[in-house]
N, C-alpha and C positions, 0 to 999 in steps of 0.2 A: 476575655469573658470566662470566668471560671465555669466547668462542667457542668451539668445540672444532678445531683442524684438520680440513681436507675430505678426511680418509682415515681408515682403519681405527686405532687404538690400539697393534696388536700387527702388524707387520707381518711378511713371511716370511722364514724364513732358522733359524739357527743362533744359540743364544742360552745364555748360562752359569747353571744354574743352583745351581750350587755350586761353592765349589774340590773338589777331590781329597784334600784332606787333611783338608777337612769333615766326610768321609764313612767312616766306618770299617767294614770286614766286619762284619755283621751288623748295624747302623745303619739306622734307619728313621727318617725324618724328615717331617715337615708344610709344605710347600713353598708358593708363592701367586705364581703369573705370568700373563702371558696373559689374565687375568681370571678366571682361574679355579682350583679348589681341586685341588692335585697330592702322591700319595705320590712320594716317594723314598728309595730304599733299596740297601744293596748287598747283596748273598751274599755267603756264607761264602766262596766262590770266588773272592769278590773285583770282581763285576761288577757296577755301576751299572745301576738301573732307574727308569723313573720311568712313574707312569701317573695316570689320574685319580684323585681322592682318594676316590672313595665305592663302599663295596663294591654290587655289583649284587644285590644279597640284600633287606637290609632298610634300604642307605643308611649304615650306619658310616662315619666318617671313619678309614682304614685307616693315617693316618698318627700319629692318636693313639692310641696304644696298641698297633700293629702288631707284629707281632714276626717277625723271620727265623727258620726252619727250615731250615738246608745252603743248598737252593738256591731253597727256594721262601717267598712271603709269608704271614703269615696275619693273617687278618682279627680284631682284637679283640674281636668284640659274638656271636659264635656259631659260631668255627673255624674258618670254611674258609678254604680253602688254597690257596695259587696261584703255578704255577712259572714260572718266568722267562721265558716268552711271554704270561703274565696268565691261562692258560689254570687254570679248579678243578679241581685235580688230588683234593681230599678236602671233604668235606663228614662229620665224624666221629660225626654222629646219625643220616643216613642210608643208605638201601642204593644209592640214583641220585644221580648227579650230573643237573642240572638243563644240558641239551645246549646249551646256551650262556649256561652260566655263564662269564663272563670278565672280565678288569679289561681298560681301555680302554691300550694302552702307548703313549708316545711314543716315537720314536725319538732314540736318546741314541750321544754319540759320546764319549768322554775322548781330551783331549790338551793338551800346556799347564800341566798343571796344573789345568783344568778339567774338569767336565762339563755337556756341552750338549745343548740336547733340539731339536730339530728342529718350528718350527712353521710350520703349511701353512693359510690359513685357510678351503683347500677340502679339507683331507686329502690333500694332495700327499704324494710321497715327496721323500726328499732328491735334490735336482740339482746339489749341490755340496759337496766336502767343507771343513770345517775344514784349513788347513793347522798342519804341524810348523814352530815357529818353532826353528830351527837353535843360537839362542843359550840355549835352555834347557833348564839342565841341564850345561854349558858349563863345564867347568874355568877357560876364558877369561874368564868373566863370573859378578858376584856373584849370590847369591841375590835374587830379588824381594822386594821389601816391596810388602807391600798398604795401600790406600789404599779403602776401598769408601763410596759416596753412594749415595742414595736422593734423587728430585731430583720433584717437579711440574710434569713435562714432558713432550712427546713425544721418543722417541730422535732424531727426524730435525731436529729444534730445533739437539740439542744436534753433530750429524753435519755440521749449517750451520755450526758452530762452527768447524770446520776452515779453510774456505776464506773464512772472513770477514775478510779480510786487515785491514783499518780497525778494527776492534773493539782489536786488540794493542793499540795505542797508545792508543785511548779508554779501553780498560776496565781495561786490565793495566800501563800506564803506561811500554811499552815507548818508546827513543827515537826506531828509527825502526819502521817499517810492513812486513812482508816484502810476497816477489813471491811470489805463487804461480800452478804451471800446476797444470793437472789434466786427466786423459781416465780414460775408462768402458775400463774391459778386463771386458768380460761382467759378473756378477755382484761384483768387483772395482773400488774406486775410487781411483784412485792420484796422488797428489800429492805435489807438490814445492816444496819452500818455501824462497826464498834470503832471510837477512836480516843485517845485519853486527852481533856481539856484541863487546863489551867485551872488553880483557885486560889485563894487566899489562903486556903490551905494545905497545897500542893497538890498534885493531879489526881484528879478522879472520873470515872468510863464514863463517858458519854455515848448515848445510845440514841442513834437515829431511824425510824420505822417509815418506811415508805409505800404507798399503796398508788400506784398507777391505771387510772381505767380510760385504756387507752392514752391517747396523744391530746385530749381535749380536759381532761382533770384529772388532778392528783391528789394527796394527803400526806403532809411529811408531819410526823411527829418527832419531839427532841425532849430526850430524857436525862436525866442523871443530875446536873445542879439544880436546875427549874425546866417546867412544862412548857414547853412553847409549840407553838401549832402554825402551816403555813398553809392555807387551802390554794394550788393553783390550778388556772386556769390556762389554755389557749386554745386558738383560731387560727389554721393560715389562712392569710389575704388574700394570696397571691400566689404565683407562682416562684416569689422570690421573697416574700416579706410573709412574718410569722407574727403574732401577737402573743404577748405573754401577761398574765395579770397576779402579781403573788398579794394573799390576805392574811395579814398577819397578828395571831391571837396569843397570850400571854397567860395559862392558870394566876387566875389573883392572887396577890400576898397580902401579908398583912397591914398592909396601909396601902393607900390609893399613890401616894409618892413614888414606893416600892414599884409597884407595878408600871408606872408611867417610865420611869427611871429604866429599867429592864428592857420594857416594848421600846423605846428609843433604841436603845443599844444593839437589843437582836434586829428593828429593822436597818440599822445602819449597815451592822456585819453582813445579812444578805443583799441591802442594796452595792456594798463596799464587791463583794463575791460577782453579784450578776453585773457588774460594770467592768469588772475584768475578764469574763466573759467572752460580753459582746464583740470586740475585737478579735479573737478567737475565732466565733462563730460564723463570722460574719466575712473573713479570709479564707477561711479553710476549706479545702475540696474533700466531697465526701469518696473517699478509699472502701470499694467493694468487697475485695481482700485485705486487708491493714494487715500489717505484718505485726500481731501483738506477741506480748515474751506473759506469763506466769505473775508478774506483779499486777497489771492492768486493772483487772477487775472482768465482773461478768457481761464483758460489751458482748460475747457472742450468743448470748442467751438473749440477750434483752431485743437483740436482730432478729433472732429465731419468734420471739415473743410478735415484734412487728409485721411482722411476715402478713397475719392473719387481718390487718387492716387497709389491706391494697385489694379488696376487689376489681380495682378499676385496670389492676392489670389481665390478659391473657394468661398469660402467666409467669409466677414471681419467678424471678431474673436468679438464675444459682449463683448470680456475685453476692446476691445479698447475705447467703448463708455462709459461714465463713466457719472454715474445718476444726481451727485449734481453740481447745475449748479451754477456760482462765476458770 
């Protein structure tokens, strides 16, 4: 059995647990993140909930068999009922309500196309919002296509993936290696990747812009021939299994062919990238101290950057911080 990383599984932040269009008014579903067992459902009204899966009664999994009433849930195995603060609003065999009857709620935010639930592993509130990505939704830019994994890893494995500059050319078979910078903007990790790509008329910079909030969504943009845009998402599951969801958008060109032609292509190239990947991530033991050399890239920043999303530990483990700095 390989090692487990010297930190928590689910670390803190903002994290997707469904699309938006997953979930329909009056929709109740059986969810599984974090480690643990979660309803999700919307009202009639149209608002995303999510809380823990087991009713406070006698233990029913409220996600199987639940069903919405307007605005409130109800529990499958003996009625009660619970409105959109989790709070039991009926109990329909008796005359009390039981004074703290409630479902446990997370907090949930839509945007993106998503909905994300907010996880604290000391019961924090949220300290930061999700941002509005400006391109979606965009007459200027086509619709997303989804691409979604499910991977046997930790999220922060795969978040190394970014700034591992040497891996492109080993793993992906790129020709050359990009450069990348990177710096910590608060809960925010933001990089910059220069590297020269192919064309038809011989190589010109490519420029890749990356904005990380947190381990639960990110923003890649790609510059230089055409615009292309990749919003992802994850979730861990588990304590061994991670979710990843990439959505991938294309600046319009001038014909609808154009654009269709292109979005094929770049999502092929990054589903061709995260399928060579997987294997990778999915063997590998995570090294507290890795012995990196000056070509790497800024893997000891982007640790330094993680650090601040483990509240769940006492305190963060000095293997994580690692001395030589790329």
């Amino acid at each position: 059995m390989r090692p487990r990383p010297p930190f928590p599984a689910s670390p803190d932040g903002w994290f997707c647990v469904a699309d938006s269009d997953e979930l329909t008014p009056g929709e109740v579903k059986a969810v599984r993140y974090f480690g643990r067992e979660l309803v999700l459902w919307r009202t009639e009204g149209g608002e995303a909930r999510l809380a823990d899966a087991h009713c406070p009664h006698l233990g029913a999994h409220i996600g199987v068999g639940g069903k919405v009433l307007g605005e409130s849930l109800r529990c499958p195995f003996h009625g009660w009922r619970f409105d959109p603060t989790g709070r039991c609003v009926e109990v329909p065999y008796a005359r009390r309500i039981p004074p703290h009857a409630a479902l446990t709620l997370w907090p949930v935010a839509e945007r993106n196309g998503c909905v994300f639930a907010w996880h604290h592993a000391k019961g924090g509130p949220p300290s930061w919002e999700v941002p509005v990505v400006p391109e979606w939704g965009s007459e200027a830019w086509s619709a997303p296509v989804r691409r979604k994994f499910r991977v046997r890893t930790h999220c922060q494995e795969m978040a190394e993936n970014v700034v591992d500059d040497a891996h492109f050319r080993y793993v992906h078979g790129t020709h050359t290696m990009p450069k990348s910078t990177a710096r910590i903007d608060g809960h925010i990790f933001r990089v910059t990747s220069i590297s020269m790509v192919g064309t038809p008329r011989g190589e010109t910079e490519g420029r890749i812009e990356i904005a990380s909030y947190g381990f639960g969504f990110g923003i890649t943009r790609f510059s230089g021939v055409i615009e292309t845009l990749v919003v992802i998402t994850g979730a861990p599951i588990d304590d061994d299994w991670s979710e990843t969801t990439l959505r991938f958008m294309v600046r319009k060109l001038a014909s609808e062919d154009a654009t269709k032609g292109v979005g094929r292509a770049f999502v092929a190239e990054i589903d061709r990238q995260f399928g060579q990947d997987i294997p990778i991530w999915e063997n590998k033991i995570h090294l507290p101290r890795p012995l990196l050399c000056d070509g790497d890239g800024p893997i000891t920043l982007l640790r330094r950057w993680a650090r601040q999303f483990y509240s769940g530990l006492s305190e963060v483990p000095e293997a994580m911080g690692v001395p030589l700095e790329t």
